[in-house]
C-alpha positions in Angstrom: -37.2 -47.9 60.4 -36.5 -44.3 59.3 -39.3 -41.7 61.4 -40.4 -38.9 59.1 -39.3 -35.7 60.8 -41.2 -33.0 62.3 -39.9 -29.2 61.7 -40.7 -26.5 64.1 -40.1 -23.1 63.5 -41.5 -20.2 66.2 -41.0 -16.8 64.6 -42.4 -14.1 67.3 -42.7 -10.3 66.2 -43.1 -7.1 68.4 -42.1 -4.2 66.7 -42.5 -1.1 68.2 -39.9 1.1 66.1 -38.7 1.6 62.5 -35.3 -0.3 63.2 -37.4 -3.1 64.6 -39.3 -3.0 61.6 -36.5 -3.4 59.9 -35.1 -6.3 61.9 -38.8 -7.9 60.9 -38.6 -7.7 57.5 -35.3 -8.3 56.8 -36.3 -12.0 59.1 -39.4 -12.5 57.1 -37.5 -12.6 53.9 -34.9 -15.1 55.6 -38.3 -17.1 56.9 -39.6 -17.3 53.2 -36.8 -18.5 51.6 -35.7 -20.9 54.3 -39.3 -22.4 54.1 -38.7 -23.4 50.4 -36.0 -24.6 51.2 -37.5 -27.4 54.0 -40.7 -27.8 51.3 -38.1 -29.4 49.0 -36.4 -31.3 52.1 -36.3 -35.6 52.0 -37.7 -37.1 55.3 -39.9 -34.1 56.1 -43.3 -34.9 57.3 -44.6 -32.0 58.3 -43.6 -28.3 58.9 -44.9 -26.3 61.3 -44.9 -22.3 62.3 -45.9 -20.7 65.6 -46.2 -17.3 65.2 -48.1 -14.3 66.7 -48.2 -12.7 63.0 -51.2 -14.1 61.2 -49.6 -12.4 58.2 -47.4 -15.5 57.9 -50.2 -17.9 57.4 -50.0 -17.2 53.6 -46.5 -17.8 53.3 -46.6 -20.9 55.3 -49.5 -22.4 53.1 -47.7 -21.6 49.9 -44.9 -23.7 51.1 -46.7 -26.5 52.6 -45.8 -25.8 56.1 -49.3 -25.6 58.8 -49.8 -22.3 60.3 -50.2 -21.7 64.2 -51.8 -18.8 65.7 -50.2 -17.8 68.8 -51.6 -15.1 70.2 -49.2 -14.4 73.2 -47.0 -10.9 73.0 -43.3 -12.4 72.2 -42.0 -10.4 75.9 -44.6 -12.6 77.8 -43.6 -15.8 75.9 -42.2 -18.6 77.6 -40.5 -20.7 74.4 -39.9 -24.1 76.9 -43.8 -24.1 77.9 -45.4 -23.7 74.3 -43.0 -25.9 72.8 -43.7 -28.8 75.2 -47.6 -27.9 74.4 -47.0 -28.2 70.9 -45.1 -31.4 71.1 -47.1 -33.4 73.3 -50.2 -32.1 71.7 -49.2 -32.6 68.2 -48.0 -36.0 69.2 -44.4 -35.5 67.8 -41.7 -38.0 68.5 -38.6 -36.4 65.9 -38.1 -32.7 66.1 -36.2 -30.2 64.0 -36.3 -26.9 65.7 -35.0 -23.8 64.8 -36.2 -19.7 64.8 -37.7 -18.1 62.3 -34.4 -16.1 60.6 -32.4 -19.4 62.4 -29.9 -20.7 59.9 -31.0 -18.4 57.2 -27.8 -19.9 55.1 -28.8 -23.9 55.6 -28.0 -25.2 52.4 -30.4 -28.3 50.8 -27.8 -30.8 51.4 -27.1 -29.3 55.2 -31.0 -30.1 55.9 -30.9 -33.3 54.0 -28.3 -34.4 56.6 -29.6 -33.2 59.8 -33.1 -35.4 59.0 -31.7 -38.3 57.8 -29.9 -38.5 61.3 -32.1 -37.8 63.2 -35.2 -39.9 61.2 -32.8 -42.5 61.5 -31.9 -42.3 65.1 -33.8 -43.9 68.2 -32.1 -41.1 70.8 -30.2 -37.8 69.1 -29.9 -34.5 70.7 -28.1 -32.4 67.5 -26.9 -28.8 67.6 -24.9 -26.3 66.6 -23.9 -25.3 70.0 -23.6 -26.1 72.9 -25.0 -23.3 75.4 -26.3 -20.5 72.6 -28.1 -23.7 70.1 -30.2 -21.9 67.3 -31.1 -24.9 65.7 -31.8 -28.2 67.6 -32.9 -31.3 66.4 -33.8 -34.2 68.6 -36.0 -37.4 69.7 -38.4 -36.4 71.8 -37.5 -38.4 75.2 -39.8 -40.6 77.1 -39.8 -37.8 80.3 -40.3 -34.9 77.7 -43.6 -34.0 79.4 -42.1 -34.0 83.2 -38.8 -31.5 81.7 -38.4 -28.1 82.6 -37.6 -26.7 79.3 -36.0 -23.1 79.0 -37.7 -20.0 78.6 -35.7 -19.2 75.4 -34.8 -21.0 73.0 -31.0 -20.8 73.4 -30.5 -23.4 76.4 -32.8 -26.3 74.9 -30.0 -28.1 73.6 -28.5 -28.1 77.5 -31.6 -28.7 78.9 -32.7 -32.0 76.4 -29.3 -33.3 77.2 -28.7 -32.3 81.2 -32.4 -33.4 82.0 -33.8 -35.4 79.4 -31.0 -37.7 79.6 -30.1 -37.5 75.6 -26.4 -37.3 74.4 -25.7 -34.2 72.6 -23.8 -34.3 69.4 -22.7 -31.0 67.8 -22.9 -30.7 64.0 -20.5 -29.5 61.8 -19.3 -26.0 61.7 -20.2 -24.1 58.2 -21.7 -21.0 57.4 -24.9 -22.7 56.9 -25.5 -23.8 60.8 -23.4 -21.1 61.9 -24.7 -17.8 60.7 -27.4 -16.5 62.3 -29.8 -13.2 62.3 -30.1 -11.5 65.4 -29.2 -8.0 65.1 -28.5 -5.6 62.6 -24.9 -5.9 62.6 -25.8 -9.5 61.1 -27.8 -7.6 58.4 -25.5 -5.4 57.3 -23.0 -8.8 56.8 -25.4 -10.5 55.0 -26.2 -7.5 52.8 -22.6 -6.7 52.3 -22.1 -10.0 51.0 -23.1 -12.8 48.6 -24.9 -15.2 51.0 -28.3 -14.0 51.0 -30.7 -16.6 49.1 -32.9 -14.6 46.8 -36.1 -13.1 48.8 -33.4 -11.7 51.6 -31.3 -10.2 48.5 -33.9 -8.5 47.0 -35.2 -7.4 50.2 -32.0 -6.1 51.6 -31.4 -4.2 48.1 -33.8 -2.0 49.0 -32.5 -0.9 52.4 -30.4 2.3 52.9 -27.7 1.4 55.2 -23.9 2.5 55.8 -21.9 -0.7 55.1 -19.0 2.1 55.2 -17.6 0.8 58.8 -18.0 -2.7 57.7 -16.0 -2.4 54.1 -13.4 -0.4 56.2 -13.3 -3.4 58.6 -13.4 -5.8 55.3 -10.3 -4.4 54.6 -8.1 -5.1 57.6 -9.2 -8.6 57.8 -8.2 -9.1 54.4 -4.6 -7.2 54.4 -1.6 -8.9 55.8 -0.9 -9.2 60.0 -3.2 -6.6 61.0 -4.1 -6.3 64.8 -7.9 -7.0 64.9 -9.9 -7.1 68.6 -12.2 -9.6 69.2 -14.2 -8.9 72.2 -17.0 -10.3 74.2 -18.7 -14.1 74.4 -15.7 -15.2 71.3 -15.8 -18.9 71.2 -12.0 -20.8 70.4 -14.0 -22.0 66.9 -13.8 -18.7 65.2 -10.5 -17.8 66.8 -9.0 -20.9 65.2 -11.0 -20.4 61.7 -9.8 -16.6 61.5 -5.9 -17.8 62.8 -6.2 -20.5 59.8 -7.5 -19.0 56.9 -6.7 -14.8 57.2 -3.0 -13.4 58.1 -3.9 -11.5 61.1 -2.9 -10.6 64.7 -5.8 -11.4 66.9 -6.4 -9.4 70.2 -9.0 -11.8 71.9 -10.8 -10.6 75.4 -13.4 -13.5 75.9 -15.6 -13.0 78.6 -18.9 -14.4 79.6 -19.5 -16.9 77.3 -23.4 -18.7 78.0 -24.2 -15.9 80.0 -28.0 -16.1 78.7 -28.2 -20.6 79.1 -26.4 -20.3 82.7 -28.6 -17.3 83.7 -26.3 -15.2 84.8 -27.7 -12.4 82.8 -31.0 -12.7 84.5 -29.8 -13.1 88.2 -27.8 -10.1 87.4 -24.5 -12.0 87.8 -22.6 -10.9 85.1 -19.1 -9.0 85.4 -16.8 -7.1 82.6 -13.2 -7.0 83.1 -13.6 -4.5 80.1 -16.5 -2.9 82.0 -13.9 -2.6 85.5 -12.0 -0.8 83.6 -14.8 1.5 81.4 -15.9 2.3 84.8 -12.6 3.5 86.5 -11.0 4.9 82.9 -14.1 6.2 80.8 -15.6 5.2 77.3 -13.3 8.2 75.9 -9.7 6.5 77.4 -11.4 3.2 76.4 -12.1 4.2 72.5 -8.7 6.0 72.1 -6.3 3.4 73.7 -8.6 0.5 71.3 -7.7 2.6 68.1 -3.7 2.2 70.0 -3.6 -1.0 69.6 -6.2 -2.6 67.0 -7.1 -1.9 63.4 -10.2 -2.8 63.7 -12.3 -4.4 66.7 -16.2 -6.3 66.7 -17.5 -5.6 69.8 -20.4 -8.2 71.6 -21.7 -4.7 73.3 -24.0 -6.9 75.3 -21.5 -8.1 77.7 -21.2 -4.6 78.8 -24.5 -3.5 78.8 -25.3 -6.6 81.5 -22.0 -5.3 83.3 -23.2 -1.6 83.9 -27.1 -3.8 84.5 -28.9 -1.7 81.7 -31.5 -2.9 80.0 -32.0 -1.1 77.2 -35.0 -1.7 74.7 -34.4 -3.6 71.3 -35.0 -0.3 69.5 -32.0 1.3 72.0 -29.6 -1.9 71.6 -30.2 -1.9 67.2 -30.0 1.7 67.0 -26.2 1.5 68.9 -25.5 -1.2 66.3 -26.0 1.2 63.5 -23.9 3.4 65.0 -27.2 6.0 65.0 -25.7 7.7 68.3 -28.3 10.8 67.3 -31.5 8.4 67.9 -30.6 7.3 71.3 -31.7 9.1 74.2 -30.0 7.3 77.2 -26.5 9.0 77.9 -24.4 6.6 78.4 -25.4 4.5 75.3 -25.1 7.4 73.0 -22.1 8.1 74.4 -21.0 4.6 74.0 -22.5 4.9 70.3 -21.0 8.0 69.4 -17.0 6.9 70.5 -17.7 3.7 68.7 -18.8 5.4 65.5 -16.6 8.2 65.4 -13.3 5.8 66.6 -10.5 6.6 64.7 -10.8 2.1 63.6 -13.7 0.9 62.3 -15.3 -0.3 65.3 -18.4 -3.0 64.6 -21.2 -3.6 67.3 -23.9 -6.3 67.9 -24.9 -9.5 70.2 -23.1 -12.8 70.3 -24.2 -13.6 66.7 -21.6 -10.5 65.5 -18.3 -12.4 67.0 -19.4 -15.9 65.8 -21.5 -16.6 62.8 -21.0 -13.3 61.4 -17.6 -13.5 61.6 -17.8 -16.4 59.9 -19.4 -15.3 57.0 -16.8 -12.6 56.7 -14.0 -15.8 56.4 -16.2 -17.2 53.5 -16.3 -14.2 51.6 -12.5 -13.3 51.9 -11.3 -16.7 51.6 -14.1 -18.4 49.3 -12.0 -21.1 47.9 -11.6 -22.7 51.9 -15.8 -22.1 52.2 -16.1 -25.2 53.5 -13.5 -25.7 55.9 -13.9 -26.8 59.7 
């Protein structure tokens, strides 16, 4: 007999800058019209949202959704301990989970199939990926209570399935489960382009930022055999989508892929080919011989910055992203900034997100008639 299914959206703010601001709003926007979205959903019984912004609890009653207060600061939350409290405590046995800007794109039909799997499924561990999940939606397993579930959100899907003994399935790859909002270099795709559902767009319209770098970068990807470099945690998915649908020469350096899920990042464990040789060459040699050989290159800057072990603050990290070199007082990252901003090719930065869903909205708006491919 089909389960009605349980949604479960956390959505944690600490802003403590304007370009965090930013990041906030921009998320909120995403929040409220993803929300509509799940109100209209089939097999939905309930919708909840954790958050530590009471500000929310209007938007969630407006859409139906419950509201919980959490009053923790997001950089002393542990996701895998409040989760498990919420689902033991709420009595859920069919969970939908995803962040609060986490597939922002989801269309109706998208959600429509994700519950009616998993309301009609005894033991399902869905996700879009497998060690970096934003959305995860599961049957809550008998053992749930003795698990050791993750600190962020990004390894439940390997934790449910390694531990709670449940098979994971991964669901299709589209824009809708792919694209996700993490940084601003996500923003300025999704402002660029014609994605956004209508509270983001109007939101985003009233933003002033440079989508110069981005339209330059637009531009190569859409000409003929152009070298583009593709560098950080790239997974074969997008390198296979980009290989099928644009006419370009890749330049791919992979490099610690589920870096975050296999906690390398936190043990300090992580190394940089790319950072070997920033570190015996310079950012300078590094930015000059890129322009050499690429037209235009997305950078996941946060390999490096785990290379070189800096830990820079969200406002330090976004502000690189914009390329706002001026705002950033440590010396190497404005450095780093400034090369990147001034390179003589385009050169966009940002997290994971930038070389995977991102980059996958950039193939949907260049080559809209193959949206929907695989």
């Amino acid at each position: 007999m089909d389960e009605a299914v349980s949604v479960v959206i956390f959505e944690g703010t600490a802003s403590a800058s304007p370009v965090e601001e930013m990041i906030v709003g921009v998320r909120r926007a995403l929040l409220h019209d993803n929300l509509e979205k799940l109100s209209r959903a089939d097999r939905i019984g309930r919708i909840l949202l954790v958050s530590n912004n009471p500000a929310l609890a209007g938007m969630a009653r407006t859409a139906g959704a419950e509201f919980l207060l959490n009053r923790q600061h997001p950089r002393s939350f542990h996701f895998g301990r409040e989760l498990k409290k919420l689902v033991l405590g709420q009595g859920l046995k069919k969970v939908f989970y995803l962040s609060g800007a986490g597939c922002p794109l989801i269309t109706p039909a998208e959600l429509d199939g994700i519950c009616s799997k998993l309301s009609k499924s005894s033991s399902l561990l869905y996700a879009n990926n497998v060690q970096s999940a934003d959305i995860v939606a599961f049957t809550v397993p008998d053992n749930f209570a003795s698990l050791e579930l993750p600190e962020r959100d990004n390894s439940l899907a390997m934790t449910l399935r390694d531990q709670g003994g449940l098979e994971l399935e991964l669901m299709p790859q589209t824009l809708g489960l792919l694209f996700d909002l993490d940084t601003p270099a996500d923003i300025l795709v999704l402002g660029a382009g014609p994605f956004a559902g209508p509270r983001a767009r109007a939101h985003l319209d009233t933003l002033e930022l440079d989508y110069g770098p981005l339209e330059r970068a637009k531009a190569v990807l859409g000409d003929s055999y152009q070298d583009v470099a593709l560098i950080g945690r790239v997974g074969a998915p997008i390198i296979e989508r980009l290989n099928a649908l644009l006419k370009l020469r890749l330049r791919v350096f992979s490099e610690e892929r589920g870096m975050k899920a296999l906690g390398r990042l936190e043990s300090g464990a992580v190394v940089s080919l790319l950072g070997l040789l920033i570190e015996r060459a310079g950012l300078t040699y590094f930015f000059e011989h890129l322009a050499g050989v690429a037209r235009c290159a997305f950078i996941d800057s946060r390999v490096l910055f785990a290379h070189f072990k800096f830990d820079f603050t969200d406002r330090e990290r976004f502000l690189s992203d914009l390329g706002l070199w001026e705002q950033i007082e440590h010396p190497w990252l404005k450095e780093f900034t400034r090369l990147a901003a001034g390179c003589a090719i385009p050169v966009l930065l940002g997290g994971h997100s930038l070389v995977s869903g991102s980059l996958w909205a950039l193939t949907c708006e260049l080559a809209p008639e193959l949206q929907a491919a695989p």
